[in-house]
N, C-alpha and C positions, 0 to 999 in steps of 0.2 A: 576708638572702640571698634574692634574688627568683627563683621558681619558674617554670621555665620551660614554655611550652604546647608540647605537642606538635604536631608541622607537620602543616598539613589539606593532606588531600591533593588534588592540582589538581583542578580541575572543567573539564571539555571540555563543549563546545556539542553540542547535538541533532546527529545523524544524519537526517536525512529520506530517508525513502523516499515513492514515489508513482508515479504512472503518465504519464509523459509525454502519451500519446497520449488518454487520459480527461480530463487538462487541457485539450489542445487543444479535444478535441471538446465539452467544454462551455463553454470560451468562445465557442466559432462558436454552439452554441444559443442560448447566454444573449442574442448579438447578435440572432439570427432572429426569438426570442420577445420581444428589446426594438423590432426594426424593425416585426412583425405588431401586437402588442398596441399599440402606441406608436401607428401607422399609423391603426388603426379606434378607439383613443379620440380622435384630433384631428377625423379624417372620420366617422366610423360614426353612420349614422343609428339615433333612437331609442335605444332599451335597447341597442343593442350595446353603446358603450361601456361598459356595465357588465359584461356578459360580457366583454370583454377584460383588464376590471381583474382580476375573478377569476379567470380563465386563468391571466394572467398572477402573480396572486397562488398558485396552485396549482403552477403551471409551473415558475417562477426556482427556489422551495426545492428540489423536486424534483430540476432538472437540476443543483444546485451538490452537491444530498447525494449523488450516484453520478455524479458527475464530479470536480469540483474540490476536494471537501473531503476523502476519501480520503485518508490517509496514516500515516505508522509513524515515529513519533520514538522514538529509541533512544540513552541514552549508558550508562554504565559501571554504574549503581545501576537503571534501569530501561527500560521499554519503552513506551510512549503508543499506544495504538491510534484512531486516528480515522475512525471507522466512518462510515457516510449518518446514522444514527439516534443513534450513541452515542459516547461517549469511555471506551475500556478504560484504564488505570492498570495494570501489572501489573511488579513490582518482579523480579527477578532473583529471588532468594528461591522469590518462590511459585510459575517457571514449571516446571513438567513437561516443554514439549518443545517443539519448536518444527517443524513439517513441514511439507513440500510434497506434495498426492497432486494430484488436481484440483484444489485448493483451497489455497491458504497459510494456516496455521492455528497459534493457538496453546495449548496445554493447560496450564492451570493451576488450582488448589483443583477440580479435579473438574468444571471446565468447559471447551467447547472455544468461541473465539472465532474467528472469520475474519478476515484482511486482505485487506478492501477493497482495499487500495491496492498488492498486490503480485499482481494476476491472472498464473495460471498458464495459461500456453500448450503444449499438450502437440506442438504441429509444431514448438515451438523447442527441445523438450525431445528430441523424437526428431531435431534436427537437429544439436542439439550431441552427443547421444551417436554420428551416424554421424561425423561429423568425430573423436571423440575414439579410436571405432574407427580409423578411417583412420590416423591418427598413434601407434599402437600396430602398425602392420603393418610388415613390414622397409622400406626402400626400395626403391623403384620405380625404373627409367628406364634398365633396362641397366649400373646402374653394377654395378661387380666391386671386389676386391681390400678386403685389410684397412683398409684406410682410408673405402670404401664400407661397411662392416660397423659399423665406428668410431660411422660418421656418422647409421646408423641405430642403434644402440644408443643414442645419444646424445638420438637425438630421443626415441625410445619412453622414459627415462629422463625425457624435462622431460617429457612428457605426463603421463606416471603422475606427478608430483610437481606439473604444474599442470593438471590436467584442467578439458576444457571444460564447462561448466552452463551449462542456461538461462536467463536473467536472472533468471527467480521463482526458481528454484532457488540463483542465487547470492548473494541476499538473503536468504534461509534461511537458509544455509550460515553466511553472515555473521551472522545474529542469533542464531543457535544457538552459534558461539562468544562474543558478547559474553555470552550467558546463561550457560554453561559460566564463564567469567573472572569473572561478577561476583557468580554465586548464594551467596559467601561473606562478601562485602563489608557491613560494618555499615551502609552505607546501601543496600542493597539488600534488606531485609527489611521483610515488614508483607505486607499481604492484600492480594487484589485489589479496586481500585475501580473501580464503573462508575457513569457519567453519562450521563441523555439530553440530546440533543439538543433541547433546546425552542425553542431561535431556530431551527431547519430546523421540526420539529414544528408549533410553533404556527402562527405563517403561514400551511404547507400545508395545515394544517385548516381557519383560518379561509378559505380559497380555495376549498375544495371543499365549505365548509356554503354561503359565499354563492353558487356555482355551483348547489347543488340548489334554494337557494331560488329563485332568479333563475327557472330553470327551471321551477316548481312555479307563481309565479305570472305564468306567461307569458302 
């Protein structure tokens, strides 16, 4: 009589979060500093082109690790943090909490971590809470009668049950319940791990040691 396995439960694909607009603006740099750099190594008399190599070797890491690398993979058993310098690991299990102040941030084993890639805007944060004010007030516009009454209870009823947040804030909100859902889950236990960055790191180093030499013996 053959023993049967018990069913594993489905696996969903990452979550990505990230910053639209930090994407954009580092690929328009990355273009800038490939047409400048690119531009004075083909023409650039003398030693320039080597100052441009290393610019540019300083430069690209730089602008991809606080632009385009930034982001927050998230499914059911964990959370991925990917920082300019690091890569956070942090399993449901070990997280503490999850907030928005200035900052998106995560607390777990007695450390706090930041998300890069969920910047918090505090005029979108005060913009959503006047709008969610506004839609808690009765209605407006002269209307009368029970069905004007109706129609405002009704709205201040979905507002209170979908209130507006600021997009950092609604990414929170949203990671804080997968945390909440899955900090029990057998595969969501174990410690936090963290990794640098050393293909951003090394690079940027070696760009900025051959820029002082370059300099030094000018």
């Amino acid at each position: 009589m053959s023993s049967q396995q018990p069913p594993e439960e489905p696996a969903y694909e990452d979550r990505v979060y990230r910053s639209p607009m930090a994407v954009v603006t580092g690929v328009l740099l990355l273009a800038l500093i490939a047409w400048l750099c690119g531009d004075t190594l083909v023409r650039g008399p003398g030693n320039t082109p080597w100052f441009a190599a290393a610019i540019g070797l300083l430069a690209v890491p730089l602008t991809v690790a606080f632009t385009v690398r930034p982001a927050v993979f998230a499914n059911d058993d964990r959370m991925r943090v990917r920082n300019p310098f690091r890569v956070v690991e942090l399993p449901w299990g070990a997280v503490d909490a999850v907030r928005a102040g200035y900052s998106a941030e995560v607390l777990a084993d007695g450390s706090k971590y930041q998300l890069w890639a969920v910047p918090v805007s505090l005029r979108a944060r005060k913009k959503a809470n006047r709008q969610q004010g506004r839609q808690s007030l009765p209605g407006r516009g002269g209307l009368a009668g029970r069905g004007a009454a109706g129609s405002a209870g009704a709205s201040a009823a979905a507002a209170a049950a979908d209130p507006q947040l600021a997009p950092a804030d609604q990414v929170v909100d949203e990671l804080r319940r997968l945390a909440e859902r899955g900090a029990s889950r057998p595969g969501a236990q174990g410690s936090v791990r963290v990794r640098w960055a050393y293909e951003i790191i090394a690079p940027a180093v070696l760009g900025a040691v051959s820029l002082i030499v370059l300099i030094a013996v000018r």
